[in-house]
C-alpha positions as CSV (number, residue, x, y, z in Angstrom):
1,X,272.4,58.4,-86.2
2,X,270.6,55.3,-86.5
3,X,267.0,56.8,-86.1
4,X,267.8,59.3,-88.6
5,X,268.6,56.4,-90.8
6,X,265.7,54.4,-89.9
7,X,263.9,57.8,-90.8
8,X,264.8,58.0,-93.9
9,X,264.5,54.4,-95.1
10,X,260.8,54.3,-93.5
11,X,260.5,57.7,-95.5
12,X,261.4,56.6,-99.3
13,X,260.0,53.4,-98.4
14,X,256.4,55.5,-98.0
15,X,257.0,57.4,-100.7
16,X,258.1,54.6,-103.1
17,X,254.5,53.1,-101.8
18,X,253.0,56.7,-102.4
19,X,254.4,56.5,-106.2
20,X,253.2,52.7,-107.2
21,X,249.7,54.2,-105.7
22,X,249.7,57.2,-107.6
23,X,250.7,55.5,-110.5
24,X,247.7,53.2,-109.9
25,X,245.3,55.4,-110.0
26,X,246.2,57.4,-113.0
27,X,246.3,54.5,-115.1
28,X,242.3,53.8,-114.0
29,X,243.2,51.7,-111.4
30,X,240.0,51.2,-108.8
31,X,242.2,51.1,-105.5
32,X,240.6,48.7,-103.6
33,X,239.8,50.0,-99.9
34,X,242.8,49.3,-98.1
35,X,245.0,50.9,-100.7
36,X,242.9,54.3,-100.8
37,X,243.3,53.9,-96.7
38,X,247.2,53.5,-97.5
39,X,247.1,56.3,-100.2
40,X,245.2,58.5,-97.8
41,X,247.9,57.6,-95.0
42,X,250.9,58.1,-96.6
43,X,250.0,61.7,-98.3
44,X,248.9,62.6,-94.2
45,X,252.5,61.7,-93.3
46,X,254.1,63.7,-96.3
47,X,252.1,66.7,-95.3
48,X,252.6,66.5,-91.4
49,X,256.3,66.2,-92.1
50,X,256.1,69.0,-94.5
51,X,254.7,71.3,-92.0
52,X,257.0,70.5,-89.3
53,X,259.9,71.0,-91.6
54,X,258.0,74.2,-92.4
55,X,257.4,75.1,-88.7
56,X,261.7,74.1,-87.9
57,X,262.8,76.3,-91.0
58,X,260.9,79.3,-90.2
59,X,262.3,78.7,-86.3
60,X,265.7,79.0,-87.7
61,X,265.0,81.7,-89.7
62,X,263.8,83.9,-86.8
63,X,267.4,82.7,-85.2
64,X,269.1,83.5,-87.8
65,X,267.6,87.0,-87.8
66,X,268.3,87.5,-83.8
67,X,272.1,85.9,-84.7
68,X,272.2,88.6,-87.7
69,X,271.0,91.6,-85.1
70,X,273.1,90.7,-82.3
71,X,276.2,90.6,-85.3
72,X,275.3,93.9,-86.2
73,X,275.3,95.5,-83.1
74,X,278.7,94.4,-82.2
75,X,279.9,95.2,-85.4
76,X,278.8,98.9,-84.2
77,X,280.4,98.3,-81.0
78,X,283.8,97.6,-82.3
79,X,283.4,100.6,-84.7
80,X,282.5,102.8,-81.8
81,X,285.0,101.7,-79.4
82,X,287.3,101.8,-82.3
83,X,286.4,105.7,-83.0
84,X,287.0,106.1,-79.1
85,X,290.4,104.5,-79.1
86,X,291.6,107.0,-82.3
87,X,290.1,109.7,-80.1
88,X,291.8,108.8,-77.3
89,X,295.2,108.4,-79.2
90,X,294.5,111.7,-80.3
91,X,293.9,113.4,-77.1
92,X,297.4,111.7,-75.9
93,X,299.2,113.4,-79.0
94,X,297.9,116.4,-77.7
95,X,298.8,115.9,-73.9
96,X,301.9,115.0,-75.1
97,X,302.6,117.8,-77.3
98,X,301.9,120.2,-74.4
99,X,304.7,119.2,-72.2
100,X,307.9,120.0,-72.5
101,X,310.1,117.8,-73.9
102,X,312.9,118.2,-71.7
103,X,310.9,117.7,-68.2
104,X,312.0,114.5,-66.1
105,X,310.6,113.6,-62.7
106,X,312.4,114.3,-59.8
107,X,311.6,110.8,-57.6
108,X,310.4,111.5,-54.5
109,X,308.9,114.1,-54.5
110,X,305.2,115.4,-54.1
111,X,302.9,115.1,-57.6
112,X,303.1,118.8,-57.8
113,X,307.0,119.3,-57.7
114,X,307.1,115.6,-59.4
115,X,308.4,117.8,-62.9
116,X,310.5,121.1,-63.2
117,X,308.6,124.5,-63.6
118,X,305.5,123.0,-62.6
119,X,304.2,120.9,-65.3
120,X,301.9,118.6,-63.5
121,X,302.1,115.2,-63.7
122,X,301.0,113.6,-67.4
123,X,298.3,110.8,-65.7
124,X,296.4,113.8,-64.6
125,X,297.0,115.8,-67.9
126,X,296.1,112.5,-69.4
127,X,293.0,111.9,-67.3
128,X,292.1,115.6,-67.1
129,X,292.2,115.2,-71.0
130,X,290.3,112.3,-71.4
131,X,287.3,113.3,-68.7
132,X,286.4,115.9,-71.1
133,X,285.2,113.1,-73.7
Protein backbone atom coordinates (compact mmCIF):
# COMPACT_ATOMS: atom_id res chain seq x y z
CA UNK A 1 0.00 0.00 0.00
CA UNK A 2 2.78 2.27 0.76
CA UNK A 3 4.19 2.35 -2.97
CA UNK A 4 0.87 3.03 -4.15
CA UNK A 5 0.97 5.94 -1.86
CA UNK A 6 4.36 7.03 -2.55
CA UNK A 7 2.86 6.81 -6.27
CA UNK A 8 0.54 9.03 -6.00
CA UNK A 9 2.26 11.71 -3.87
CA UNK A 10 5.39 11.56 -6.52
CA UNK A 11 2.41 11.81 -9.15
CA UNK A 12 0.45 15.26 -7.95
CA UNK A 13 3.75 16.37 -6.88
CA UNK A 14 4.82 16.22 -10.88
CA UNK A 15 1.87 17.46 -11.92
CA UNK A 16 1.58 20.38 -9.46
CA UNK A 17 5.31 21.02 -11.02
CA UNK A 18 3.70 20.40 -14.61
CA UNK A 19 0.93 23.17 -13.69
CA UNK A 20 3.40 26.13 -12.20
CA UNK A 21 5.40 25.30 -15.60
CA UNK A 22 2.59 25.58 -17.76
CA UNK A 23 1.40 28.43 -16.15
CA UNK A 24 4.89 29.90 -16.74
CA UNK A 25 4.93 29.71 -20.10
CA UNK A 26 1.53 31.05 -20.92
CA UNK A 27 2.10 34.13 -19.07
CA UNK A 28 5.52 34.77 -21.55
CA UNK A 29 7.67 33.18 -19.25
CA UNK A 30 11.22 32.22 -21.20
CA UNK A 31 11.79 28.88 -19.21
CA UNK A 32 15.16 28.81 -18.64
CA UNK A 33 16.88 25.42 -19.84
CA UNK A 34 16.44 23.22 -16.98
CA UNK A 35 12.83 24.02 -16.57
CA UNK A 36 11.97 23.28 -20.43
CA UNK A 37 14.14 19.91 -19.50
CA UNK A 38 11.71 19.51 -16.37
CA UNK A 39 8.64 20.57 -18.54
CA UNK A 40 9.68 18.12 -21.23
CA UNK A 41 10.16 15.32 -18.44
CA UNK A 42 7.24 15.59 -16.61
CA UNK A 43 4.70 15.63 -19.82
CA UNK A 44 6.96 12.14 -20.85
CA UNK A 45 5.90 10.74 -17.57
CA UNK A 46 2.18 11.79 -17.91
CA UNK A 47 2.02 10.24 -21.27
CA UNK A 48 3.99 6.90 -20.48
CA UNK A 49 1.55 6.45 -17.59
CA UNK A 50 -1.26 7.27 -19.80
CA UNK A 51 -0.51 4.65 -22.09
CA UNK A 52 0.11 1.98 -19.70
CA UNK A 53 -3.15 2.78 -18.04
CA UNK A 54 -4.37 2.59 -21.57
CA UNK A 55 -2.59 -0.73 -22.43
CA UNK A 56 -4.10 -2.27 -18.46
CA UNK A 57 -7.72 -0.99 -19.25
CA UNK A 58 -8.00 -2.42 -22.61
CA UNK A 59 -6.36 -5.88 -20.88
CA UNK A 60 -9.25 -5.85 -18.67
CA UNK A 61 -11.61 -5.15 -21.11
CA UNK A 62 -10.68 -8.23 -23.28
CA UNK A 63 -11.19 -10.08 -19.62
CA UNK A 64 -14.09 -8.86 -19.09
CA UNK A 65 -15.32 -9.91 -22.50
CA UNK A 66 -13.84 -13.74 -21.98
CA UNK A 67 -15.64 -13.44 -18.22
CA UNK A 68 -18.93 -12.14 -20.13
CA UNK A 69 -18.63 -15.28 -22.87
CA UNK A 70 -17.78 -17.85 -20.43
CA UNK A 71 -21.14 -16.29 -18.26
CA UNK A 72 -23.11 -16.72 -21.18
CA UNK A 73 -22.42 -20.08 -21.99
CA UNK A 74 -23.28 -21.36 -18.67
CA UNK A 75 -26.21 -19.46 -18.57
CA UNK A 76 -27.11 -21.80 -21.75
CA UNK A 77 -25.96 -24.68 -19.86
CA UNK A 78 -28.21 -24.29 -17.00
CA UNK A 79 -31.11 -23.54 -19.52
CA UNK A 80 -30.32 -26.68 -21.42
CA UNK A 81 -29.91 -28.94 -18.56
CA UNK A 82 -32.88 -27.31 -17.16
CA UNK A 83 -34.99 -28.16 -20.48
CA UNK A 84 -33.54 -31.77 -19.99
CA UNK A 85 -34.61 -32.11 -16.35
CA UNK A 86 -38.49 -30.93 -17.40
CA UNK A 87 -38.07 -33.54 -20.11
CA UNK A 88 -37.02 -36.04 -18.00
CA UNK A 89 -39.77 -35.25 -15.35
CA UNK A 90 -41.97 -35.65 -18.20
CA UNK A 91 -40.90 -38.82 -19.48
CA UNK A 92 -41.34 -40.19 -15.69
CA UNK A 93 -45.08 -38.88 -15.61
CA UNK A 94 -45.33 -40.95 -18.52
CA UNK A 95 -43.58 -44.12 -17.23
CA UNK A 96 -45.45 -43.75 -14.39
CA UNK A 97 -48.84 -43.41 -15.89
CA UNK A 98 -48.25 -46.65 -17.83
CA UNK A 99 -48.16 -48.89 -14.84
CA UNK A 100 -50.64 -50.04 -13.00
CA UNK A 101 -51.40 -48.49 -10.00
CA UNK A 102 -52.08 -51.38 -8.00
CA UNK A 103 -48.74 -53.50 -8.88
CA UNK A 104 -46.29 -54.16 -5.86
CA UNK A 105 -43.10 -56.20 -5.99
CA UNK A 106 -43.03 -59.49 -4.95
CA UNK A 107 -39.25 -59.50 -3.07
CA UNK A 108 -37.30 -62.07 -4.11
CA UNK A 109 -37.93 -62.76 -6.99
CA UNK A 110 -36.37 -62.58 -10.55
CA UNK A 111 -36.69 -58.79 -12.37
CA UNK A 112 -39.19 -60.33 -14.72
CA UNK A 113 -41.71 -61.83 -12.05
CA UNK A 114 -40.46 -58.82 -9.64
CA UNK A 115 -44.47 -57.19 -10.45
CA UNK A 116 -47.82 -59.08 -11.06
CA UNK A 117 -48.97 -59.66 -14.76
CA UNK A 118 -45.72 -58.92 -16.09
CA UNK A 119 -45.11 -55.31 -15.79
CA UNK A 120 -41.44 -55.06 -15.90
CA UNK A 121 -39.67 -53.47 -13.50
CA UNK A 122 -40.00 -49.33 -13.53
CA UNK A 123 -35.81 -48.63 -13.56
CA UNK A 124 -35.92 -50.29 -16.86
CA UNK A 125 -39.23 -48.60 -18.09
CA UNK A 126 -37.53 -45.60 -16.69
CA UNK A 127 -34.21 -46.13 -18.46
CA UNK A 128 -35.79 -47.71 -21.44
CA UNK A 129 -37.70 -44.31 -21.41
CA UNK A 130 -35.05 -42.05 -21.00
CA UNK A 131 -32.48 -43.82 -23.71
CA UNK A 132 -34.82 -42.72 -26.30
CA UNK A 133 -33.76 -38.85 -25.52
Amino acid sequence: MSRRTDRAAARADRRDSLLVLLCRAQRGVVLTAAEAALLRAHVEAEVDDADRYRREAGGQQAAVRREQQRTRAAEAAIEEAEQRATAAEQQLAAVHALLPTDARPHLGLPNTLAYSNGVHDTYDALRAALAQH
